[in-house]
N, C-alpha and C positions, 0 to 999 in steps of 0.2 A: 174831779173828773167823773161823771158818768156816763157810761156808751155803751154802746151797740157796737160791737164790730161785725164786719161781714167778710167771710173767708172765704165764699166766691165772688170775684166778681168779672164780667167780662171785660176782656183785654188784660188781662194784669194775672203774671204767673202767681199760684199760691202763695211759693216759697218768698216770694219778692215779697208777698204780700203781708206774709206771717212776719217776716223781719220789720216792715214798717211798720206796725201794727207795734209789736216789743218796742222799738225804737222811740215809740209814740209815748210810751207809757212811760219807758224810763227817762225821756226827756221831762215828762209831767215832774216825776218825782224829783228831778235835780230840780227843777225849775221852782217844787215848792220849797224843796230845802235851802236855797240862796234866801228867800224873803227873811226880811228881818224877824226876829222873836219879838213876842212880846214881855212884857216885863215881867218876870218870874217863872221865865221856861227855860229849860237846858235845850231841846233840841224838837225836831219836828216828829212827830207821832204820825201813821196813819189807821183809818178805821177802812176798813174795804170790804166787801162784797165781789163773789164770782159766782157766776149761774148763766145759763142758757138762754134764758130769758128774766129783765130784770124784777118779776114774779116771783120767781121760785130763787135768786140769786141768796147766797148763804155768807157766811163769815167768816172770811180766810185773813191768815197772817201775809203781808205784805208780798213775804220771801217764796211763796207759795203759789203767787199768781203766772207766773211762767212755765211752771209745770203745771198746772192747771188749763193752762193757755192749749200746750203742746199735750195732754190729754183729750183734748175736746178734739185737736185737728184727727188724733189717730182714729177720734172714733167717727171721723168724717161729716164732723158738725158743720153745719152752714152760719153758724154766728154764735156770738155770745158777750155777755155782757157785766161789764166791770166796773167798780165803784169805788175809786180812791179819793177818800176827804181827807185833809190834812187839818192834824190840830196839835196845838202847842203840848208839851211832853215836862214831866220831871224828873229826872232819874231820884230813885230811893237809896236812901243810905242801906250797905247789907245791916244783918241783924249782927250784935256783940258777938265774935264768937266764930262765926262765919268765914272760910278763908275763901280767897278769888279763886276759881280754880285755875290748875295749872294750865300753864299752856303745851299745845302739841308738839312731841318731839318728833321730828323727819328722821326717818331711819335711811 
């Protein structure tokens, strides 16, 4: 996926607009992770880019692009522009030695 989104447009509320916009993206990304792997991948990777224009657009982690998203509307951006390629992943064995970290306890 790459695009342009536009966060005005007439007829159509912002907020309506921001959700379908999110909606848009995270339907992209289920939609790449159902396709099959290819032979000798564990799971889907993505490489992605966010910026104002896709000129200046930089290299963000995945998990990142929703706050980034909701950054640009406060500073009353009129668009921006995002760049999700999917590519096949392999998770690494840890190193000898290495323990998983714990997980979080709820208090």
């Amino acid at each position: 996926m790459r695009k342009t989104f536009q966060l005005q447009v007439e007829g159509k509320h912002p907020d309506r607009l921001l959700e379908a916009i999110k909606h848009e993206i995270r339907k992209y990304i289920k939609r790449e992770r159902r396709r099959v792997l290819p032979e000798g991948a564990d799971f889907w990777d993505f490489d992605c880019k966010f910026g104002t224009e896709a000129e200046n657009a930089e290299v963000v982690h995945l998990s990142a692009i929703t706050g980034l998203i909701d950054g640009v509307v406060k500073e009353a951006g009129k668009q921006f522009y995002v760049e999700i390629l999917a590519k096949p992943g392999q998770r690494k064995a840890r190193p000898a030695g290495e323990a998983a970290p714990p997980p979080d306890a709820e208090d």
